[in-house]
NUBAKE-98469 format. One record per residue (C-alpha): x, y, z; residue in one letter. Coordinates in steps of 0.5 Angstrom, whole numbers, plus 500, padded with zeros to 3 digits. Last residue first. Layout:
# residues N
XYZA;...
//
This chain:
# residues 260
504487538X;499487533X;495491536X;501497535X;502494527X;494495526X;494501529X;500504526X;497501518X;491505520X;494511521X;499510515X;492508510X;488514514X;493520513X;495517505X;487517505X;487524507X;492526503X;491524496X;483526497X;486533498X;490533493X;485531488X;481536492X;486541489X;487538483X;480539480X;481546477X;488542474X;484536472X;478540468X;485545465X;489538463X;483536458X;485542453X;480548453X;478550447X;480556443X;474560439X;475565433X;469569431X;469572424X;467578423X;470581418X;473575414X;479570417X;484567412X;487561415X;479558415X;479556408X;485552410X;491551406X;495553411X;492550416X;494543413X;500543417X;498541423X;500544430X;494549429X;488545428X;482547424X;475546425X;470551421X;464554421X;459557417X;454561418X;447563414X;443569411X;450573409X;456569411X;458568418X;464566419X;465562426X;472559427X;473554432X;480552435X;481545437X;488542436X;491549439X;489548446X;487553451X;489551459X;496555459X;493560455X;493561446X;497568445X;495575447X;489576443X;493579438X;497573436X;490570436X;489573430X;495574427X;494566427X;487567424X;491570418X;488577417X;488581410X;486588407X;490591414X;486595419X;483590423X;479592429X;480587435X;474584439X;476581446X;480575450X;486577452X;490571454X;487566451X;482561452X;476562449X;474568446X;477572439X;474576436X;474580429X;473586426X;474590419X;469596419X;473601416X;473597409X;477602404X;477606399X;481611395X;479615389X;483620385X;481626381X;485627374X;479630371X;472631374X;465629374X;465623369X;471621372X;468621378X;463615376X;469611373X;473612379X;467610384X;466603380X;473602380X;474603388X;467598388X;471593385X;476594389X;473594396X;470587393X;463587390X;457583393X;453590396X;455595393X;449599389X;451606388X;447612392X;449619389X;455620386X;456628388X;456626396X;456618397X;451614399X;452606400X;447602398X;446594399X;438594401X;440594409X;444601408X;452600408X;455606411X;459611409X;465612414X;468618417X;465617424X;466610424X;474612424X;473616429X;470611434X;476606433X;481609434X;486614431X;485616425X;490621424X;493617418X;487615415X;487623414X;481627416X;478631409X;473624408X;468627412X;464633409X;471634405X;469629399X;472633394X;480633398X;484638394X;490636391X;495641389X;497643381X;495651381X;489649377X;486645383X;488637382X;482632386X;482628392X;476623393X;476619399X;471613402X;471610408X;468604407X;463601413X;459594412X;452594415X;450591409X;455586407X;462587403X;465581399X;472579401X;477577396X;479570400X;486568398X;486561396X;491557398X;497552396X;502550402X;509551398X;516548402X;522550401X;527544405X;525539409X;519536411X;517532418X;520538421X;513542419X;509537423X;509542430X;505547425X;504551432X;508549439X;506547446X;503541445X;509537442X;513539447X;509536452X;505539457X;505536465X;498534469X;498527466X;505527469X;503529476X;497524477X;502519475X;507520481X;502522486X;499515484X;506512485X;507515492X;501512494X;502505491X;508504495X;506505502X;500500500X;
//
């Protein structure tokens, strides 16, 4: 009996210990060697109603300067855009029917067209109106969450035309101690339906995965690992442990106090 307990205090510790293995991402990678190419769709994202574009037309002034044509909202810089809130402030939103309203164009149909598309149909309703005018458009209303178990669980704004989901979590703080990178769930809705898909961030396939590649807004969500239900049981695991131990040696005592 004495030999048994230490030894289930042995195997308890051990299933509580992380491997290597399940610490790191794309793990699988070292089983190739040299350049590797991993084939991808880069998604070309398709606004919605609802979405928010910021919209900036600059004109040449007959004394070769440019001016900004839409100075309603669009004369604030990106550059100056400091947070979320104002950014939403000089945007155009998309209206439930999938039109967008801007000064001098009037309402244009958007709703299906990327935010390159919808620069050229701008550009080429401009340049009825002006010469040498320059339209620039951008998707503000970019977000993502990220919740589970990470270290800053939360919605982030993304300003950059891609987010890959590792960008993702790096901005959540990283997966926690009791999260696992072989279960994450990324909910993408998509018009009047959602999608979902399971991915895995040891393995390699990630990389062509459809889901590599977040879309506005995606919902990332890490699972917890089996290790984090024992360890929120470990103290009265250990209290168990200690109460037995305590029993068997009281009891072991007696018995060889008795026996004499």
């Amino acid at each position: 009996m004495k030999k048994i307990i230490p030894l289930i205090s042995i195997i308890i510790l051990a299933a509580a210990c992380s491997t290597q293995k399940e610490l790191s991402y794309l793990n699988n990678l070292d089983e190739l060697g040299g350049e590797n190419y991993f084939p991808m769709d880069v998604p070309g994202y398709k606004v919605q109603p609802r979405d928010i574009l910021y919209v900036s037309v600059k004109a040449q002034t007959p004394e070769g300067s440019l001016t900004e044509i839409l100075n309603d909202r669009s004369s604030t810089n990106m550059n100056y855009i400091a947070n979320e809130g104002s950014a939403y402030m000089v945007g155009y939103s998309i209206d439930p029917e999938g039109n967008v309203t801007i000064p001098l164009v009037g309402d244009v149909q958007v709703e299906g067209k990327t935010v390159f598309e919808i620069r050229d149909l701008f550009q080429e309703r401009i340049d009825s109106l002006f010469r040498h005018a320059y339209v620039e458009v951008r998707l503000l209303s970019f977000k993502f969450t990220v919740i589970g178990e990470v270290r800053i669980p939360g919605t982030f704004v993304n300003y950059n035309d891609q987010l890959t989901v590792l960008e993702a979590i790096g901005r959540a703080g990283g997966i926690a101690e009791t999260g696992t990178k072989e279960k994450i769930l990324v909910v993408r809705p998509a018009g009047d339906k959602t999608i979902t898909y399971h991915i895995d961030l040891q393995d390699k396939s990630l990389l062509s995965s459809p889901a590599y590649f977040l879309s506005p807004n995606d919902v990332v969500i890490v699972q917890p690992n089996p290790k984090k239900v024992f360890n929120l049981n470990l103290p009265t695991i250990s209290f168990i442990i200690a109460t037995i131990t305590s029993t068997v040696t009281t009891t072991l005592l007696l018995v060889n106090y008795f026996g004499k």
